[in-house]
C-alpha positions as CSV (number, residue, x, y, z in Angstrom):
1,X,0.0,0.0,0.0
2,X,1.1,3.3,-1.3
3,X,0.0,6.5,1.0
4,X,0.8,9.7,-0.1
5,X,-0.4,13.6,1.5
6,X,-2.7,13.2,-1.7
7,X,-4.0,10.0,-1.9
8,X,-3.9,6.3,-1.3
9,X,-2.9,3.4,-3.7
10,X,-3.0,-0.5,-3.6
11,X,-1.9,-3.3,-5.0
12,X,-0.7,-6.7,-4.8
13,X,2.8,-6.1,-6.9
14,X,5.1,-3.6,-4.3
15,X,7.2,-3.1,-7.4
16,X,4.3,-2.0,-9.6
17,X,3.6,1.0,-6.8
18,X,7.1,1.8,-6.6
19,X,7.0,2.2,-10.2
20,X,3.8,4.6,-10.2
21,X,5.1,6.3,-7.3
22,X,7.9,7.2,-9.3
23,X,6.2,8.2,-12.4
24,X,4.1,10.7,-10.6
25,X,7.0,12.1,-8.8
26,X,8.5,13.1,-12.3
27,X,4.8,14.6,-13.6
28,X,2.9,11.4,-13.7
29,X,1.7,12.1,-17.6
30,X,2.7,8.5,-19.1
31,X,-1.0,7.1,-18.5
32,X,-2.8,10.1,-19.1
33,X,-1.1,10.6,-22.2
34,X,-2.8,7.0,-23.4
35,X,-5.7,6.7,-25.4
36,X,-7.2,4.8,-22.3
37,X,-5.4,7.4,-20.3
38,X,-7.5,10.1,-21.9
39,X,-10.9,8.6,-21.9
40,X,-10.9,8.0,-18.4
41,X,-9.6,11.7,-18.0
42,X,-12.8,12.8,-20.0
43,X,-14.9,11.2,-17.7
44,X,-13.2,11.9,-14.3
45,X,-13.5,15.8,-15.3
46,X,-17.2,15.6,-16.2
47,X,-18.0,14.9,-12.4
48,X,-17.6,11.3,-10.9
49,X,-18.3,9.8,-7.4
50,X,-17.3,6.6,-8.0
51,X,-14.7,5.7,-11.9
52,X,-13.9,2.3,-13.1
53,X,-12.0,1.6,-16.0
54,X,-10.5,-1.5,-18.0
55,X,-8.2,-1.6,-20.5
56,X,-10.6,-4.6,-22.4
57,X,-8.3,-5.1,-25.7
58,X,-5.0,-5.0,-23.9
59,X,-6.4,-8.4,-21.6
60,X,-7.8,-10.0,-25.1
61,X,-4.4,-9.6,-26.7
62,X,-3.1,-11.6,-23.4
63,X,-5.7,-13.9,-24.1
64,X,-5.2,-14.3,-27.5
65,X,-1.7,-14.8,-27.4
66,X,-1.8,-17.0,-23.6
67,X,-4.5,-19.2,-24.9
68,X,-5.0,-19.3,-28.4
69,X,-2.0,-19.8,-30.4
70,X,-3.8,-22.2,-32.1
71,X,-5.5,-20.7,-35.6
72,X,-8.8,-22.1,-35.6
73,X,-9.1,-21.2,-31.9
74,X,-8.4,-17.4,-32.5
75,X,-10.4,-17.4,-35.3
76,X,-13.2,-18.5,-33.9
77,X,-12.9,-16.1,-30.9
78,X,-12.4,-13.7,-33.6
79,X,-15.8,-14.0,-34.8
80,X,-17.7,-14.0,-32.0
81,X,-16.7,-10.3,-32.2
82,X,-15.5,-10.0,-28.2
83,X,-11.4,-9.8,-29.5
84,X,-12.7,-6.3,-30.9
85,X,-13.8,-5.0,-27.4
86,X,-11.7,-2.0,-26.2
87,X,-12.5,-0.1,-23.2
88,X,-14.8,-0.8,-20.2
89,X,-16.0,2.5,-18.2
90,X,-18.8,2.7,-15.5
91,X,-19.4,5.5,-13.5
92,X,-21.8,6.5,-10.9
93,X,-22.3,9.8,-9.6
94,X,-24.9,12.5,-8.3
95,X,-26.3,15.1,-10.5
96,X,-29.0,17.7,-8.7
97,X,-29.2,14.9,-6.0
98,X,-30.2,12.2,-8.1
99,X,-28.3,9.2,-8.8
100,X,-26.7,8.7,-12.5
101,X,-25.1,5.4,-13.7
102,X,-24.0,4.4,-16.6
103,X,-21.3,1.9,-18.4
104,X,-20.0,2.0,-21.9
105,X,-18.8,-1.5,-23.4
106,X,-16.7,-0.1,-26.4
107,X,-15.3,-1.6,-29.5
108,X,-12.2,-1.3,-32.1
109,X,-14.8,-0.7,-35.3
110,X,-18.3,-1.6,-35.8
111,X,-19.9,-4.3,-33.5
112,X,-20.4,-8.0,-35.4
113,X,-20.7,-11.6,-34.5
114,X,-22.3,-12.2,-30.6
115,X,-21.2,-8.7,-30.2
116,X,-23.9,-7.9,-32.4
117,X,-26.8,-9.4,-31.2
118,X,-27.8,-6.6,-29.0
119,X,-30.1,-4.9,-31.9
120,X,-29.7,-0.5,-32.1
121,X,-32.8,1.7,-29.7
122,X,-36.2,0.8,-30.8
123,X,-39.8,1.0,-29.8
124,X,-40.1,-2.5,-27.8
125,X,-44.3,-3.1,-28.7
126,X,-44.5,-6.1,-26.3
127,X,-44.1,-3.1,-23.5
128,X,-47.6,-2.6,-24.2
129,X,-49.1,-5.7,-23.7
130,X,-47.5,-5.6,-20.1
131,X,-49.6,-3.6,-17.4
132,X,-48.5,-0.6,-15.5
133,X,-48.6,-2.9,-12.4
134,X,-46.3,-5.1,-13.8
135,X,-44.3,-6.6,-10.7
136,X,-40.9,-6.9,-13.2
137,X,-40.1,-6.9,-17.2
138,X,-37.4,-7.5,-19.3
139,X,-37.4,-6.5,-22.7
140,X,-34.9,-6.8,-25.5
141,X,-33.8,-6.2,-29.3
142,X,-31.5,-8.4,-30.7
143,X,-31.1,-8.5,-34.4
144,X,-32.6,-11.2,-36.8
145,X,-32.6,-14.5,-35.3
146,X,-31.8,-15.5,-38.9
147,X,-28.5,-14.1,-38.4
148,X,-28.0,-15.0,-35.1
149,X,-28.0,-18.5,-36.4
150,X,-26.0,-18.0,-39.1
151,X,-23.3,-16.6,-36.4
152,X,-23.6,-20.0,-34.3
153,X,-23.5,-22.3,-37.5
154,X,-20.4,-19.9,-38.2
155,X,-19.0,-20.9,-35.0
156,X,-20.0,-24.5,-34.8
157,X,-17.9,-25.4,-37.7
158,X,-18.6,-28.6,-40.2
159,X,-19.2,-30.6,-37.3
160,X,-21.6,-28.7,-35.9
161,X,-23.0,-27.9,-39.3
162,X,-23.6,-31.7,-39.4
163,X,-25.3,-32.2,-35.9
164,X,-27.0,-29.7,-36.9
165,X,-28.5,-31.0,-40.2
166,X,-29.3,-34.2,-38.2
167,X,-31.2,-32.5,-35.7
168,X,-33.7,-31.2,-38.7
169,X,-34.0,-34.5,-40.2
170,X,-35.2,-35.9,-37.0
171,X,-37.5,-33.6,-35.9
172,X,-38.4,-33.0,-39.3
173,X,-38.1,-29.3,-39.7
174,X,-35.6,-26.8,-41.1
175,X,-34.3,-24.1,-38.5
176,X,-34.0,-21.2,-40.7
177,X,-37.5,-21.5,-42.5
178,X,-39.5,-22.8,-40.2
179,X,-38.0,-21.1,-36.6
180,X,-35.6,-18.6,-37.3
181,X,-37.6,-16.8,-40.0
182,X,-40.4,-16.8,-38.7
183,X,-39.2,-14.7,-35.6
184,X,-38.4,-11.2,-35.3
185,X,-35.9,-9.8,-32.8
186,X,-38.0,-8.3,-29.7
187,X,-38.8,-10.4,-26.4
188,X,-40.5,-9.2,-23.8
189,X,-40.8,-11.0,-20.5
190,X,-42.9,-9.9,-17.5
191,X,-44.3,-11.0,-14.2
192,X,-47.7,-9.1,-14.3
193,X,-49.7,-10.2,-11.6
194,X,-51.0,-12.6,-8.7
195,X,-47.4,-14.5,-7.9
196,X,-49.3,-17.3,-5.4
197,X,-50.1,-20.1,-5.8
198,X,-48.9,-19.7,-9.4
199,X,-46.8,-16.8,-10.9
200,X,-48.7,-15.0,-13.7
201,X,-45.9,-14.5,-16.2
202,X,-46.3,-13.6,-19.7
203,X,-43.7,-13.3,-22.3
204,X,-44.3,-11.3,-26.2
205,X,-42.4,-12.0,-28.7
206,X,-42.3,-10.6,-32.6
207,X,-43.3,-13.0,-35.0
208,X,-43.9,-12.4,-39.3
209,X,-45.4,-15.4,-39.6
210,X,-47.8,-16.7,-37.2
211,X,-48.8,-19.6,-39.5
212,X,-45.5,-21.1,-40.3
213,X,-44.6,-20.8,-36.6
214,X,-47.5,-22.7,-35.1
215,X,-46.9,-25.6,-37.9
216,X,-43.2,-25.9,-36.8
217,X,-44.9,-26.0,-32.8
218,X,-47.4,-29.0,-34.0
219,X,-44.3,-30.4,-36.1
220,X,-42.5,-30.1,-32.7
221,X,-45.2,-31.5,-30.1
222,X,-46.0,-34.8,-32.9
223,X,-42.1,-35.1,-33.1
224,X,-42.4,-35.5,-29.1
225,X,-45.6,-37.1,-28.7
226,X,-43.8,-40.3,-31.0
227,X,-40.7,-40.1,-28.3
228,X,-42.7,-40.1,-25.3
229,X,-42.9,-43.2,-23.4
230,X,-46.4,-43.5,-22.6
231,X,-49.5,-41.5,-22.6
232,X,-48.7,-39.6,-19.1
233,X,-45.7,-37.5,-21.1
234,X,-47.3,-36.9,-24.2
235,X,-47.7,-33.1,-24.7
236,X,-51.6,-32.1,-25.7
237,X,-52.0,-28.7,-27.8
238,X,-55.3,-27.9,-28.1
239,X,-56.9,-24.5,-30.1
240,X,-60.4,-22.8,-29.2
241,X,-61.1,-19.7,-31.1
242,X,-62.9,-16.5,-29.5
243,X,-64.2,-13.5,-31.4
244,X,-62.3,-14.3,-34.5
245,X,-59.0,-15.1,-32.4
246,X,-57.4,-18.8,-31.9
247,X,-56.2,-19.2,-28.6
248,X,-54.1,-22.6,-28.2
249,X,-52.9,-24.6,-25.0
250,X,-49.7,-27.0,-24.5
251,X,-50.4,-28.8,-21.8
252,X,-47.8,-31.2,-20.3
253,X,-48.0,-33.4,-17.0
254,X,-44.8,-32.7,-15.1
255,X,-43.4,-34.7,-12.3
256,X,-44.5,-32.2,-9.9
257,X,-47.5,-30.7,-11.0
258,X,-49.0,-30.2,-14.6
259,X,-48.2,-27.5,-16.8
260,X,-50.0,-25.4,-19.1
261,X,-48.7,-22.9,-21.7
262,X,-51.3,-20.4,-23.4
263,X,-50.7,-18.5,-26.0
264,X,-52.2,-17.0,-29.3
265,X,-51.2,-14.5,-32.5
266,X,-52.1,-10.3,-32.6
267,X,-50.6,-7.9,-34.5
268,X,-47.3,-9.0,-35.2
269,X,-46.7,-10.3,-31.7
270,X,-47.3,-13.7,-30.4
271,X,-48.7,-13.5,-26.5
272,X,-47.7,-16.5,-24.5
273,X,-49.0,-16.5,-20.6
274,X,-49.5,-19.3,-17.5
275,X,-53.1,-19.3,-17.9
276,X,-56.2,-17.9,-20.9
277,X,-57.3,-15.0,-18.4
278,X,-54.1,-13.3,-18.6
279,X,-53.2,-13.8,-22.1
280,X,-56.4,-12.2,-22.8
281,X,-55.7,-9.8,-20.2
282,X,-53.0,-8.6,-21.9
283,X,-54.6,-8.2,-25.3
284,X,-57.1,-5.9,-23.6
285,X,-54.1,-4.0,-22.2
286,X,-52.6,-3.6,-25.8
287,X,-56.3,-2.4,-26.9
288,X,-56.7,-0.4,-23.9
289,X,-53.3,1.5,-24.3
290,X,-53.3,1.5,-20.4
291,X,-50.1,0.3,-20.6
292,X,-46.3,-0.1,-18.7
293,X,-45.0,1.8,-21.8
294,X,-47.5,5.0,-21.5
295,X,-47.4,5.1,-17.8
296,X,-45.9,8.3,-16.6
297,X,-44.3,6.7,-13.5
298,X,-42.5,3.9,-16.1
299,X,-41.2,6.7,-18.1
300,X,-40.1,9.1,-15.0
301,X,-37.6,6.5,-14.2
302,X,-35.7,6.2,-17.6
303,X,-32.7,7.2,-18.1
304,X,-32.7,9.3,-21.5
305,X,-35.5,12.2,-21.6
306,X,-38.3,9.6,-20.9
307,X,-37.8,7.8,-24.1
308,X,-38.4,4.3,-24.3
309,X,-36.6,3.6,-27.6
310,X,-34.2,1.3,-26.0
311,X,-32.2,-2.1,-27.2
312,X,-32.8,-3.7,-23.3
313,X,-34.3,-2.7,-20.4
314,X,-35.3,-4.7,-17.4
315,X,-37.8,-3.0,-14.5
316,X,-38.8,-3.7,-11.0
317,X,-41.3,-2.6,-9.0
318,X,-42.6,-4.9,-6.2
319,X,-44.9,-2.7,-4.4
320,X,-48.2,-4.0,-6.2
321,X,-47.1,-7.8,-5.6
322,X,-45.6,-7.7,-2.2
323,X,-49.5,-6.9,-0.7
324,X,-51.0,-9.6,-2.3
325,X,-48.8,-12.0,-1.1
326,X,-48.5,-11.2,3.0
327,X,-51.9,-12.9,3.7
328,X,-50.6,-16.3,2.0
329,X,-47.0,-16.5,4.0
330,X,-45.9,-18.4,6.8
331,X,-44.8,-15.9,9.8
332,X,-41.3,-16.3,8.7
333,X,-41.8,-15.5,5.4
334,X,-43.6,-12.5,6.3
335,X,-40.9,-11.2,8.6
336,X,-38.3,-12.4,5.9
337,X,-40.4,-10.6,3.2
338,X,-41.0,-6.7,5.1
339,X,-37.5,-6.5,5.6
340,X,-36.3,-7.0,2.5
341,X,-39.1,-4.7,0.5
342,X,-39.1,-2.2,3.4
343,X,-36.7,-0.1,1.4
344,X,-37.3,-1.0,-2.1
345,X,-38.2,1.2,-5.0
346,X,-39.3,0.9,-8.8
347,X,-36.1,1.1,-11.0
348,X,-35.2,1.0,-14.6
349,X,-32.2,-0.4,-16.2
350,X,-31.5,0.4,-20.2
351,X,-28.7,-0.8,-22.5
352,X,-28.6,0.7,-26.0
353,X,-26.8,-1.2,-28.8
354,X,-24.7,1.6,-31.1
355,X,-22.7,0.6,-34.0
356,X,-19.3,0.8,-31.8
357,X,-20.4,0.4,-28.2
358,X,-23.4,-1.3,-25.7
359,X,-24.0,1.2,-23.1
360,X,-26.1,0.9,-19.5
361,X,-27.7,3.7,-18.0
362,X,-29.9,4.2,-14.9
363,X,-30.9,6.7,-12.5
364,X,-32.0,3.7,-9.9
365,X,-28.7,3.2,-7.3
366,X,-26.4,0.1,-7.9
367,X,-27.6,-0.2,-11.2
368,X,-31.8,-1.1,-10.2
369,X,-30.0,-4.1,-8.6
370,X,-31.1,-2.5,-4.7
371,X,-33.1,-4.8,-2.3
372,X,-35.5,-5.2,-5.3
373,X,-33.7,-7.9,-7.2
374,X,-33.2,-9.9,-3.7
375,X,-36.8,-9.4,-2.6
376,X,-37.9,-10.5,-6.6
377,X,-36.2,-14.0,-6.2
378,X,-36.9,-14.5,-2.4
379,X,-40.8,-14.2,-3.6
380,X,-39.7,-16.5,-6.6
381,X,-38.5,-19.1,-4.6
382,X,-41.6,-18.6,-2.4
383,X,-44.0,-20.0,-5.0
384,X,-41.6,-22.7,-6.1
385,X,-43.2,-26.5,-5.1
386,X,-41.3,-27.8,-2.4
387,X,-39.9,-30.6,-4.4
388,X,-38.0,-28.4,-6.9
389,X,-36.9,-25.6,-4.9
């Protein structure tokens, strides 16, 4: 440890502080001179309370060179995209009292391979199929699931080609036309409801076309039904259409209880939910337009001027489940339960994918990960059956 009138410094190398002590004894401008040197300078003089920086291509050229020296390794690390990362900076600091973080994942030149699949700030349309009360969501735009595949075949090689091929032929489909195509890139997740005795989770995804999709599903569930030992594990999928809309249900017996997934096709998006009531629920939310994404407390707690063009965002808000759920606890849980959602608040966390950099923004402290995210999975755990908990 290095203590100076100024400041303090650590580390585990004595030789490494001697060194630094040394270099700012004689001006200390060899870092600051650096490209990294100068980017963290940047942000340092806009205001910080708390600076963290990594020099991200400098560890990958270790790692290239440490681990693979071997070409086919390196150039498959190559394409996923991650040997063009460059700098990591997150920073956290107060601005007219309120809290501001944010973290900038940067590359050398434009994003591609896994790197990429963290699609550029959109509109996310499943947001409004998700209700203001919405306990949590997590939404997300990834580019075309078409090319995503194409970047894992890329990687697999010609023996994963091969598996792959074989997997088509026996389940008698083709990934690309029948899954992959169908799909667009936006997923939207939510728990949006009741969390006892079941949770009431919905999840919207962007589909172009519905029709293909639910063939490859029955293509799917016949593949299974043939595979299934006896009539206990066959999968059922039944459909029942309502005022011009098919709603189906997959309904499977599990070891510990049955399960059933409900979902159906609107507008571009296909709504899947734990139970009928709230998938229609949600439709009558999207109609309605009394939605998470128009609510006026949702948007108070973005990040960028209450816009919700966005490539991810996950938010929390536990104060319409938590009430719910007291009568329905053990004493235990109760106590366990107030204390941990005594101090929590709704918070928003955004990433936005740009063609050279990822970066994460929120005005919630820590990041939105407060006593919010360990009161979320204490209630998770909570509704779990006690043999798979």
């Amino acid at each position: 440890m290095l203590v100076r009138p100024d400041f303090v410094a650590a580390s585990p190398d004595v030789s490494a502080l001697r060194a630094f002590n040394a270099a700012l004894n004689q001006g200390g401008d060899g870092f600051g001179s650096t490209p990294f040197g100068q980017r963290l300078t940047g942000a340092y003089q806009n205001g910080a309370g708390l600076l963290f920086g990594a020099n991200l291509a400098a560890i990958t050229a270790y790692h290239r060179e440490a681990h693979y020296a071997n070409a086919k390794r390196k150039g498959n690390f190559e394409k996923t995209g991650l040997s063009d990362v460059q700098y990591l900076i997150a920073e956290r600091k107060e601005t007219s009292g309120e809290p501001l973080n944010r973290a900038e994942l940067s590359f050398n030149g434009a994003r591609h391979g896994l790197a990429s699949w963290l699609g550029a700030p959109a509109p996310i349309g499943g947001l409004d199929f998700v209700s203001k009360d919405a306990g949590a969501a997590a939404a997300f735009i990834a580019k075309s699931p078409s090319q995503m595949l194409d970047d894992i075949l890329s990687l697999a090689g010609a023996s994963g080609q091969a598996d792959f091929a074989k997997g088509e032929s026996e389940l008698k489909i083709q990934f690309h036309q029948d899954l992959a195509d169908t799909l667009g890139g936006e997923v939207t997740f939510a728990l949006d409801g009741p969390i006892l005795p079941t949770p009431s989770w919905k999840m919207i995804v962007e589909v172009y076309n519905p029709g293909r999709l639910q063939a490859t599903i029955q293509q799917l569930v016949n593949d299974a039904n043939e595979q299934a030992k006896d009539d206990q594990h066959k999968i059922a999928l039944d459909q029942e259409t309502v005022n011009g809309l098919t709603y189906y249900t997959l309904h499977a017996s599990g070891r510990n209880r049955p399960v059933d997934i409900n979902y159906t096709f609107t507008d571009g998006y296909m709504v899947v939910g734990s139970s009928r009531a709230l998938v229609m629920n949600a439709l009558s939310i999207h109609q309605s337009g009394n939605s998470l994404a128009r609510s006026s407390d949702f948007r108070s707690l973005l990040p960028q001027d209450q816009h919700t063009d966005v490539s991810a965002l996950f938010y929390q808000n536990l104060a319409p489940v938590v009430g719910p759920v007291m009568s329905q606890l053990s004493p235990s849980q109760l106590q366990s339960l107030q204390q941990l959602a005594a101090e929590s608040k709704p918070s928003v966390v955004c990433a936005y994918g740009e063609p050279n950099a990822i970066r994460v923004a929120s005005n919630s402290r820590l990041f939105g990960l407060d006593l919010n995210t360990l009161t979320l999975s204490t209630l998770m755990k909570m509704t779990q059956p006690p043999g798979i908990r």
